[in-house]
N, C-alpha and C positions, 0 to 999 in steps of 0.2 A: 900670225897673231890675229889677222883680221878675221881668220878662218873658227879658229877659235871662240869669237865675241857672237861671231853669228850663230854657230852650233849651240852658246849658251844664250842667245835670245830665243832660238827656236826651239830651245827646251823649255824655255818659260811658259811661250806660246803653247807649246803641245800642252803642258799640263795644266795652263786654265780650259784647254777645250777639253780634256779628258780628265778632266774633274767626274767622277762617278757619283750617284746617292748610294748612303748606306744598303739597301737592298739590294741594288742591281751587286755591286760588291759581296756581298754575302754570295751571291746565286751563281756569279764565276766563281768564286770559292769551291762552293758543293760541285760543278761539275768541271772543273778542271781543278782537283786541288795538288797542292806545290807546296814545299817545301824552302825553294828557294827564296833570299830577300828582298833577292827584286823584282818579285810578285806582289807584296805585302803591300796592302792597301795604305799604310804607314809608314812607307820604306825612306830614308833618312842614308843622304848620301855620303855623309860626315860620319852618322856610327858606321854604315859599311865599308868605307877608307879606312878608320881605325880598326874594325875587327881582321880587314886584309892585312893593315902594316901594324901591328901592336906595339912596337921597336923600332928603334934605328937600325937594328940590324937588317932586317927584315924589311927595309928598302931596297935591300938589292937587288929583292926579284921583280922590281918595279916593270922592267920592261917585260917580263915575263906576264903580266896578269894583263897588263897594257893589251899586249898581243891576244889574250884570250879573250878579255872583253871585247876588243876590236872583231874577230872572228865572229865572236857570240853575234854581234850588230851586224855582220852581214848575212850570219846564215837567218837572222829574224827580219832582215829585206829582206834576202829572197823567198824567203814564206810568205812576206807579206805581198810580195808584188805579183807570186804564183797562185794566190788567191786573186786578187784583183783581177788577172786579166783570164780568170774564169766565171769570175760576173759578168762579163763584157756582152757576152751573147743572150745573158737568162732572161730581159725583158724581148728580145725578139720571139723568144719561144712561148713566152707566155703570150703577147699578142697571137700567134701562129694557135695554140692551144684553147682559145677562146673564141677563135675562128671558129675551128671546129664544131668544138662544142654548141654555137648557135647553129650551126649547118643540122647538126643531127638532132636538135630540138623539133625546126623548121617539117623535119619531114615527120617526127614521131607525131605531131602535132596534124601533119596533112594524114596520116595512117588511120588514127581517133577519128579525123570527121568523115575520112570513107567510110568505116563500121559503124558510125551513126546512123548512116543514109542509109546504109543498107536494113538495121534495125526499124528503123520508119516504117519503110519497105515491105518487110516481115511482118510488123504487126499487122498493118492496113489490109494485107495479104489472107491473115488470121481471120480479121473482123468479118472481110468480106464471107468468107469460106463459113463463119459460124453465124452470118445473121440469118442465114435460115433455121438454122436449132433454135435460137432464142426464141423464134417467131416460135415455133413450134412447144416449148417448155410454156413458155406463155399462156398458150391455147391448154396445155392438158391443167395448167393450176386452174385456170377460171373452168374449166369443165371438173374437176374435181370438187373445187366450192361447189359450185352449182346444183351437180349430184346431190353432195352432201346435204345442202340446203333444202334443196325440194324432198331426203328422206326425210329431213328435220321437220318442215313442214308438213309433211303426210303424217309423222308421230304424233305432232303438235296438235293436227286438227284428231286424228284419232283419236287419239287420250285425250283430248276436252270433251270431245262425244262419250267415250268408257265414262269420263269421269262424272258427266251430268246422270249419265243412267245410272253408277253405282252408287252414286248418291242416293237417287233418288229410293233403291234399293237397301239402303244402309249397308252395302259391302266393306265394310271399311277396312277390312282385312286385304282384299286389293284395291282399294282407294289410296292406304297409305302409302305402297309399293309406287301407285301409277302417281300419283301429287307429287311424288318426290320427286320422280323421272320429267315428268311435265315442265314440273318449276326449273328442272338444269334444263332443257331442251328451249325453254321461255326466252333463257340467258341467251343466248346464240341470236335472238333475234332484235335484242335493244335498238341494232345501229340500223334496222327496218322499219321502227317504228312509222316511219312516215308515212307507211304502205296499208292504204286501209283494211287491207284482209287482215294484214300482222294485229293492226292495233285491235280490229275485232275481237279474233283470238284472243288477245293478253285481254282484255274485257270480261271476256268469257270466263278466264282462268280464276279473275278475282271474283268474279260473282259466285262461283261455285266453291272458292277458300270462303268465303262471307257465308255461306248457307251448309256449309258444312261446319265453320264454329257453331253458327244458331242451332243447327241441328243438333251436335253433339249435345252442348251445354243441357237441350230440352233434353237428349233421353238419360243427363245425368240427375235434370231435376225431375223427373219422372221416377229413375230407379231410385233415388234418395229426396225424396220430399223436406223440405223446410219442417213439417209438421208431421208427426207420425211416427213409427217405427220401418227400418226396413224392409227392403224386399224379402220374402219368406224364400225365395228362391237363392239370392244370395245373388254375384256378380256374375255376369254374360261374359263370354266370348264376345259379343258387340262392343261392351263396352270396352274391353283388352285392347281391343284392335281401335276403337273410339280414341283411346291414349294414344295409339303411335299415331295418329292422324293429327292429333293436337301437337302431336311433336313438331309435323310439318306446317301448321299454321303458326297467326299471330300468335308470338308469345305471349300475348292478354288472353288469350282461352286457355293456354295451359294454368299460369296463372288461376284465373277465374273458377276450374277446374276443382284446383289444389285447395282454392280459397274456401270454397262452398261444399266439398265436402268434408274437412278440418272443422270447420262450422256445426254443419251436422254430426258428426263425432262424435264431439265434445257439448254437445246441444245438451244431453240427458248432465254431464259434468255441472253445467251451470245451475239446472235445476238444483238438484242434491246438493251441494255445498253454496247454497245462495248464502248471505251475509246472517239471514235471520233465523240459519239452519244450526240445531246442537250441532252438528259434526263439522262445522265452517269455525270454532273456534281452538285454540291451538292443541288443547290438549286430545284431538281426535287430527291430528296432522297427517299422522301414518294413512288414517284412511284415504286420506287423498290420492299419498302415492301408488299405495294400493288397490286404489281403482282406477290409476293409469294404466298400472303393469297389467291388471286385468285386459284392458282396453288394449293394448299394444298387441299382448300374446292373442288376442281376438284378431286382431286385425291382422294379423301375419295367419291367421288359419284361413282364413276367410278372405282378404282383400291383397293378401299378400304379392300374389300372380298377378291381380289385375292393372294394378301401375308398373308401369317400366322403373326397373331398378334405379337409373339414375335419378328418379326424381326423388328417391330418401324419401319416403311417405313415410314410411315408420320416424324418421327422428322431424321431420317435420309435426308431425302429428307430436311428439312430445314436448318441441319447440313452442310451440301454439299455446300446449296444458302448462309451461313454465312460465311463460307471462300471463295468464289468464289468474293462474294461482298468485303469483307475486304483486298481482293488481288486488285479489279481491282479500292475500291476505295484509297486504297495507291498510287497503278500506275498515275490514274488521278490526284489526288495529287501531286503527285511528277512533273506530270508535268505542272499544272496549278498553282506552289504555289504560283505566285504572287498575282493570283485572288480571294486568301482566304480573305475575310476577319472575324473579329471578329462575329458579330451576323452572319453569313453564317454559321461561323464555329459552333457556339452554334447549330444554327436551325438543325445541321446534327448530332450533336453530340446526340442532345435532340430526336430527332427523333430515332436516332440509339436506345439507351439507353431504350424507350421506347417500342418499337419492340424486345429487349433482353426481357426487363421484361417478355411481353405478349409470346415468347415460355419460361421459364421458369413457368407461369403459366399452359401451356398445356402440356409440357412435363417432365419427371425426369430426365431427361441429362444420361441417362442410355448408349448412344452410344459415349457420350464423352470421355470413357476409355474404354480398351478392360473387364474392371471389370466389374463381373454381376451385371446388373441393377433390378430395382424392378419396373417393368411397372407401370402404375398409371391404372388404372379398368376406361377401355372410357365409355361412356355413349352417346346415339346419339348426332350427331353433331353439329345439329340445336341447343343444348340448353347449350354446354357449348365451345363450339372451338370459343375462343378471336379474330381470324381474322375474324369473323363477325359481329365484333361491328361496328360501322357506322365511316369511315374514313375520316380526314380531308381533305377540297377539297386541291387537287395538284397546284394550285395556291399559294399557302400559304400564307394566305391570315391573318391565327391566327398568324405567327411566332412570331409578337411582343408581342404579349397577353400575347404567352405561354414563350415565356424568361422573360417577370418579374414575372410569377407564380413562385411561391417558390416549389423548388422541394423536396420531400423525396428522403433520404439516401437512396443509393440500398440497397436489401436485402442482409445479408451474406451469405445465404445457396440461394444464384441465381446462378446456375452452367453456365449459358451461361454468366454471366455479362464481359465484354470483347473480345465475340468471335468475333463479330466486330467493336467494338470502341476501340479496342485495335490502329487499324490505324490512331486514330487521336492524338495521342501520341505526334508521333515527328511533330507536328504542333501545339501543345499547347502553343507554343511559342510566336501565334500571340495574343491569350490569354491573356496569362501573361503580355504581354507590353500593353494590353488594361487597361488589369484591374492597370498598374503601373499608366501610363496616369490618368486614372479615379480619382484613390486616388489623386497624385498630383494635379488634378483640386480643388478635394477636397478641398483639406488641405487650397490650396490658397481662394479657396470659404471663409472656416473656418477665415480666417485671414480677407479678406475684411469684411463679414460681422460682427465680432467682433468690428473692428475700426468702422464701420457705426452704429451699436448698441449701441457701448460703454461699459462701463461697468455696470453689476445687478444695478438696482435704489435700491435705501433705502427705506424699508419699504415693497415693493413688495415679492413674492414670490423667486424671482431670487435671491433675496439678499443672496448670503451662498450658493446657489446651486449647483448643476452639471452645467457645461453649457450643454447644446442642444447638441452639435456640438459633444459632447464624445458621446454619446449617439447612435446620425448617424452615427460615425464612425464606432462602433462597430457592430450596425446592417449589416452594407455594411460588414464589417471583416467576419462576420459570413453567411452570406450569400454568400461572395467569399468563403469559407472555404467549406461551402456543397456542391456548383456545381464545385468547384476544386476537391473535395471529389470523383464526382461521376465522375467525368471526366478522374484521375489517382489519384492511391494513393501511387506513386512511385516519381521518382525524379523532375515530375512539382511541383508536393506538398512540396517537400522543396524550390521549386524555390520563391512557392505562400509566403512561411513561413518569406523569406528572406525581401522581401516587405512588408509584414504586419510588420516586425522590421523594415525597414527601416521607415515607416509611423508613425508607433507609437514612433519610434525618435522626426520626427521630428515634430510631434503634440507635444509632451513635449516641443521640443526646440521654436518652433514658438508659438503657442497657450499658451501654459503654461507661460513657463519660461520668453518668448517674452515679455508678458503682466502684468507680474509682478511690480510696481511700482517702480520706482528708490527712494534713498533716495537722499534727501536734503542737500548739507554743507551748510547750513542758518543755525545757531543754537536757534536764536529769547532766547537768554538769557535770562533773571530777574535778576533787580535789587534789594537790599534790600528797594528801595525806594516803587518800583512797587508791591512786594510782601507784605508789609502795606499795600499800596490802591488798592490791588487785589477784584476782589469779586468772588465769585462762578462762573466759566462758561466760566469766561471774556478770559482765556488762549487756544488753540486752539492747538489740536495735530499734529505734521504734516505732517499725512499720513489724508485727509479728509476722513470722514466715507464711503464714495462711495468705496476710495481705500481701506478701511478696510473690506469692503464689499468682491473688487474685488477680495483680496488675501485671503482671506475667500474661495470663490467659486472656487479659485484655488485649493486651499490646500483638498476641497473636491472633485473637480475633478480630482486630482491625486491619490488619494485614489481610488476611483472607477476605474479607470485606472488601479494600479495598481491589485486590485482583479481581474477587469476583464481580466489582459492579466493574469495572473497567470491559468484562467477557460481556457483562449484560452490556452495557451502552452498543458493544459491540454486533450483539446478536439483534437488538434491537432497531439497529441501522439495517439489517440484512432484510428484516420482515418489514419495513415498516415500507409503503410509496416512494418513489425515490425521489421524489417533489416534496418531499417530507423527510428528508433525510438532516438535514442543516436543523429542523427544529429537537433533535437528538442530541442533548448536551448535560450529563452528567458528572460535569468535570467538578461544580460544587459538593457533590455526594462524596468524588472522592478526595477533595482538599478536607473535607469535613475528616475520615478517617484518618488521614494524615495528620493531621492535627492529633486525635486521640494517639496516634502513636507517640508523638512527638511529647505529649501531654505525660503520657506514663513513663517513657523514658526519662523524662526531666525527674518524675517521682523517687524515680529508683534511683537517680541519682543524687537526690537531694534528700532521700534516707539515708545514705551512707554516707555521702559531706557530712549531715547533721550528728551521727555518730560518730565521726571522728573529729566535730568540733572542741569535745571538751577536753581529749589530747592533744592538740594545738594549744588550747589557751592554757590546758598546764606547763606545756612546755614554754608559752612565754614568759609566764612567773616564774619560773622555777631560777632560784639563784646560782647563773652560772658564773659568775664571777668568784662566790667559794669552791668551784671543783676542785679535787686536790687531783686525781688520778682520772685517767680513761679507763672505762671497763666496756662490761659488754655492750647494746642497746640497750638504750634508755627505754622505762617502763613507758612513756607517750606512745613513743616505737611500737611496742608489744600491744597497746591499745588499739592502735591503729591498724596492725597486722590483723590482730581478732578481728576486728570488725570486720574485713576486708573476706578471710577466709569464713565469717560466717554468713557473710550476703552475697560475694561473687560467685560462689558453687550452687547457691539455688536459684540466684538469675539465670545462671548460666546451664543447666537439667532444665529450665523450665523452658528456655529461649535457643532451646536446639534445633524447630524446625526454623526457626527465623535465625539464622547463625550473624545476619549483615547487620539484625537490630542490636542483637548484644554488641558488635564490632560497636556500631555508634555507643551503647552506653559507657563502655569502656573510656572513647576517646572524651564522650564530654565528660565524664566523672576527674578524666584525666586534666583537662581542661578547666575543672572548677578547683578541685584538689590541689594541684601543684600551685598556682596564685596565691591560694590562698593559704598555703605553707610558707610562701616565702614572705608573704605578708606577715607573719606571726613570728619568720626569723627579726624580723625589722624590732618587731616585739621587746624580743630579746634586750636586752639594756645592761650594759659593762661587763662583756662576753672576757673572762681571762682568755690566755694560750691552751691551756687546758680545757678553759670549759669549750673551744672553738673547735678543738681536735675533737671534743665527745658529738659536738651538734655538725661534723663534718662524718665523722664515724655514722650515725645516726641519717643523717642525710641520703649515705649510701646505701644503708641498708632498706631505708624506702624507696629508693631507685627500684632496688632490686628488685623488690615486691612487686611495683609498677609494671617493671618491665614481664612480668611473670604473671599479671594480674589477670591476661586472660585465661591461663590453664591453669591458676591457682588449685590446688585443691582437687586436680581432676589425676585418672589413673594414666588418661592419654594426653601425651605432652605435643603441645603444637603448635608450630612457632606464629606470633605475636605478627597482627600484621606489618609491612613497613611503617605506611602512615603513622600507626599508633606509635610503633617503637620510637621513628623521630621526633613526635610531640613529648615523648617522656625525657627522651635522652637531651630535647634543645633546652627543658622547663629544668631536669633537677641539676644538669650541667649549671646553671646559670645558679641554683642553690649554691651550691659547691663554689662556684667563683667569687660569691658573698661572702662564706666562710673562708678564705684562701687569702681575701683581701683583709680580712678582721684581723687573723693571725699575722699578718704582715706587718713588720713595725714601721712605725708614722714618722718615722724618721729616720733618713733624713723627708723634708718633703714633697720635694720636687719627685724622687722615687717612688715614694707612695705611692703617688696623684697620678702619675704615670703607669706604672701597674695596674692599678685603678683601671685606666682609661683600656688600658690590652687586655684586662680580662672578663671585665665586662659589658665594654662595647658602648657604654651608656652615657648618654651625655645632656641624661636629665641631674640638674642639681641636686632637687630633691631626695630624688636616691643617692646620692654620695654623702648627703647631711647626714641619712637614716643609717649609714653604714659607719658613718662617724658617733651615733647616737649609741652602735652596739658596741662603738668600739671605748666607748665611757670617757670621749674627750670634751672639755671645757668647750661653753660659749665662745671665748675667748681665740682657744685655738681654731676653734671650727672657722671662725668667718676668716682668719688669715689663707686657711686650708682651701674653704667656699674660694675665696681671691684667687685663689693658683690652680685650681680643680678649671676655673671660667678662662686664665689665660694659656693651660696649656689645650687646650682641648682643640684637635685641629678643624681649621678651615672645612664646611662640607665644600662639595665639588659643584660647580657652577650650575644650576638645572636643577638641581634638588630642591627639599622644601626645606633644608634645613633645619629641621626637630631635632631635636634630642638622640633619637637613635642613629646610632654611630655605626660601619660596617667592618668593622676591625678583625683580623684573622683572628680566631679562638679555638682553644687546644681541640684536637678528637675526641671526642669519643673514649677512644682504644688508650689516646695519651691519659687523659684523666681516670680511668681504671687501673693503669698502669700506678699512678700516683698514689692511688687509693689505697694498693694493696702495698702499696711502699710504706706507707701512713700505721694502716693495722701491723705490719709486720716491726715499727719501732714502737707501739704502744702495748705488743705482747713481749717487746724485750724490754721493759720498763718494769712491766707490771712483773 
């Protein structure tokens, strides 16, 4: 017993010390896993008692499992203690193993600092053995400078000596060779300057650069004199070779060079075209260009060889003539401006402009910035230099020809374009008021010949069209736009812009808007007398079809209007400074056309509302409380149908290129129309069952119409857009619901009032009075009905505004067609 108590204290024991955490339990798991229960990290001694004995029976083999268990427990000592006493030794061996280990560090460690010493050794071994080479490498670099040095030297004094005597000879054919080599051989000696021989020398070299410019310069002012004509002999070989020595000097003699013979030049230019010479004013412009190109094609025979190609003498030399020109013709300008006129000013401008192009063709504009240029590869002169094309005679004789030729846009990448039409800038002025003039003729042209025309005939192609006259304007718009373009594309260009809005105003106001048809106060009523002996045709719209024509061909020439100023503002951003782009704003031009569209559409729809007014107001008179029978459509009906198929088919022939604007008139006609039917059922007053079956018959069959109203009358049938179809179908459904609730009897009235409310959704009083008004009930009843109509009508839903309109399901569509044809089919078994 005693033995027992202690076995289960020392189990208690074991298992608060072999309390495991959930991990380390998982990870005996994974590598020894078991099956058995008394592994289980939750093993329970009690269920595994009862799973061994389930029964009384099944106690018998108590001593039997007893004995297994017991066995189990001693063969897991002796596992346990056959482990145990093989740890026994494992730290002496690790102490023993760590021995070691330091032992063989100890010597690998003594092994490393032997083959250092020995390295040491080696190198110092090395040094020695090679410091007599370096001695030696040493010695042949500074004897190889020094060689070097002292050839440098001998060159140096040499060629200052060459170079004083070839001076002094004018050789400059080998002066330029030797100056050049001097000045690299000079370089070499900077870090000697201290050395009075050296700095002698460099002395030397600048005195002889200093007197070789002065020299040159005199035999340039020598061969070309300030005053006189040239040499009769033409250019030296001296001077050839004079140039590539200027190359090697200060850049201010090349310069200087360049400067004073450009100078003389164009000396004889100055003369000839001074300010108070006939040929200095515009209409003798050609001659100017004309006797550059002379001058160029001269100078390429003659002086062509004697500058080095890089220096561009030829486009220098035209460079020079384009601001000398652009100076003196500002001057004459300024002071002849009264005598500018418009095509004078064109002819000089077009001239100019065309003379830009042609040096831009011949030259890269390479001397236009002091940034390196990329010369263009000449080729002889004869077969590609532009001032040899054959020139127009000096009479000017083409000027008119060539101001209506249509000109190309300058090129963007023309680097001279404005080196001298820049001067006719602040003169564009006479321009602008040409071209304002011009259009104002226009426009008035536009207006007479309209009224002498008239308006599109019917039938003709005019009928619906653009007029003409948009057409011409816009060609003129764009054709001022390109030679405004080429002329500046700075502040006349907005000046141009300003005018083309003002124009295009008043083409809208005058042309457009001017000629738009007035409407009528005639209303030419119907009687219900008139509307029995009506027949097809006999009623007459009244706007005539010529005027349905004319506001037709407006409404598409506002359209095209408007696209095309939109392309203009567009093109007009493209040409114009891009620092000037933001003052490009045509948006009033085209709200203005939109409006004209907008203006005609209402007209056409408010000729045909007003022609179908006085079928409406017949059918409000009309006594439906004695109908005795339903028959066909009511003659209002057939009124209303005419009108429709006599105005929708020529709106619609004439408004084919604009298919979206007819869409809109359709939907607003649709839009003014059905209101104001239903407004006219309200009319109606003491509707019997019958006469509500005729005006529900009737109802439907202008549905129809509606729904069909855009391919009314046409051979090609095509379907109505959505939009439209749902404006028709939500407007005459809610007819129909009007009628539906008339015929419905008033009692009892809580049922009414409630019908009422499901099918028409409306929960304005008003209209329930008006539908009591058709329905011919007493003051009396009404305000009990008013009382019950206000207390059934439900609650809106919290968040709303709570108005009148009600969202109540209402029948389809498809249901109420359904109905309809239900309707007609008991009113043909009646009849």
């Amino acid at each position: 017993m005693m033995m027992e108590e202690e076995e289960l204290e020392f189990a208690e024991d074991l298992e608060a010390i072999l309390h495991l955490t959930p991990e380390v339990q998982l990870a005996i798991e994974q590598v020894f896993p078991s099956q058995d229960p008394l592994d289980r990290a939750d093993f329970n001694a009690v269920e595994y008692i009862n799973t061994l004995f389930p029964t009384e029976q099944s106690l018998a083999n108590i001593d039997d499992v007893v004995n297994k268990i017991r066995l189990k427990i001693r063969c897991l000592d002796d596992n346990i203690r056959t482990v145990v006493r093989g740890q026994t030794n494992v730290g002496q061996d690790g102490r023993q193993a760590l021995e070691e280990a330091q032992v063989a560090i100890g010597q690998l460690f003594g092994k490393i600092k032997d083959i250092k010493d020995k390295a040491e050794k080696s190198e110092q071994m090395v040094k020695e053995i090679t410091r007599d080479i370096k001695q030696l490498d040493h010695a042949k670099r500074h004897l190889t400078t020094s060689i070097t040095t002292l050839n440098h030297l001998h060159m140096l004094a040499g060629g200052v000596d060459s170079l004083e005597a070839m001076t002094r000879k004018r050789q400059y054919g080998e002066v330029a060779n030797l100056l050049q080599g001097v000045v690299n051989v000079l370089e070499h000696f900077h870090k000697y300057m201290g050395i009075p021989q050296i700095r002698q020398l460099s002395e030397r070299v600048k005195v002889a650069q200093s007197e070789l410019g002065t020299q040159i310069l005199a035999d340039f002012e020598e061969a070309f004199p300030a005053q006189g004509s040239k040499r009769a002999g033409g250019p030296s070989n001296v001077l050839r070779d004079a140039c590539l020595v200027a190359n090697v000097l200060d850049p201010r003699i090349k310069q200087e060079i360049i400067k004073k013979f450009i100078r003389q030049h164009l000396s004889e230019y100055m003369v000839l075209f001074q300010e108070n010479q006939d040929v200095a004013w515009l209409d003798k412009i050609d001659r100017r260009y004309a006797w550059i190109k002379r001058q160029l094609v001269d100078y390429e025979e003659k002086y062509g060889r004697m500058f080095p190609e890089e220096w561009c003498m030829t486009e220098r030399i035209a460079v020079e003539f384009c601001h000398i020109t652009r100076t003196e013709l500002a001057k004459v300008m300024r002071t002849r401006a009264k005598e500018i006129e418009v095509k004078l000013l064109l002819f000089a401008i077009q001239r100019t402009t065309n003379f830009e192009g042609l040096l831009a063709k011949r030259f890269s504009g390479c001397t236009l910035t002091d940034g390196p240029g990329v010369k263009k590869p000449e080729t002889p002169l004869e077969s590609t230099n532009p001032f040899l094309e054959d020139e127009i005679g000096e009479d000017g004789s083409e000027m008119e020809e060539d101001l209506d030729r249509p000109k190309k846009h300058k090129a963007p990448d023309n680097p001279f374009h404005g080196i001298i039409s820049k001067c006719f800038e602040s003169h564009l002025y006479v321009y602008i008021e040409s071209q304002d003039k011009n259009l104002g003729e226009m426009i008035d042209r536009f207006v007479s010949d309209f009224r002498a025309q008239g308006p599109p005939k019917v039938g003709t192609e005019d009928g619906g069209a653009v007029l003409p006259s948009c057409a011409d304007l816009f060609v003129y718009y764009k054709k001022c736009m390109v030679q405004c373009s080429q002329l500046s594309t700075g502040e006349p260009m907005i000046a141009f812009t300003t005018i083309f809005q003002k124009y295009l105003r008043e083409y809208a106001w005058k042309i457009l808007s001017g000629n738009l048809p007035k409407t009528s106060s005639n209303s030419g009523g119907l009687t219900i007398k008139s509307l029995l002996q009506e027949k097809e045709g006999s009623e007459a719209a009244k706007f005539t079809v010529e005027e349905l024509c004319l506001i037709c061909s407006i409404l598409s020439t506002a359209e095209y209007c408007l696209a095309t100023t939109q392309q203009l503002e567009e093109k007009l951003k493209e040409k114009v400074d891009k620092t000037l782009v933001e003052r490009i704003n045509l948006t009033g031009e085209m709200d203005t056309f939109s409006n004209v569209i907008s203006n005609s559409i209402q007209l056409l729809v408010q000729d045909l509302d007003a022609a179908c007014d006085p079928a409406l107001t017949a059918m409000s008179k009309m006594p439906w409380q004695s109908v005795e029978h339903v028959g066909d459509q009511s003659p209002y009906v057939t009124s209303v149908i005419m009108h429709i198929k006599q105005n929708v088919p020529i709106i619609r022939d004439n408004l084919a290129s604009t298919r979206k604007y007819f869409t809109q008139f359709c939907i607003k006609f649709t839009n003014s129309f059905i209101p104001k039917f239903i407004n006219h059922l309200f009319r109606c007053k003491t509707i019997s069952m019958v006469g509500a079956e005729q005006l529900l018959l009737d109802t439907h069959s202008l549905k129809t119409v509606l729904l069909d109203l855009p391919s009314i009358g046409s051979q090609v049938v095509r379907k109505a857009p959505a939009s439209y179809t749902k404006i028709v179908v939500k407007g005459m459904t809610r007819a129909e619901m009007i009628l539906k609730v008339v015929m419905a009897p008033h009692e009892p009235s809580v049922v009414f009032v409630d019908n009422y409310i499901k099918l028409l959704a409306d929960g304005n009083p008003e209209t329930f009075q008006k539908t009591l008004d058709m329905k011919g009930l007493k003051r009396s009843e009404q305000s009990s009905m008013l009382e019950l109509f206000r207390q059934r009508l439900p609650t809106p839903p919290s968040g709303t505004d709570g108005g009148p309109s009600l969202s109540f399901s209402t029948p389809t569509p498809e249901q109420e067609n359904s109905r309809i044809r239900k309707l007609e089919k008991l009113i043909k078994k009646r009849l």
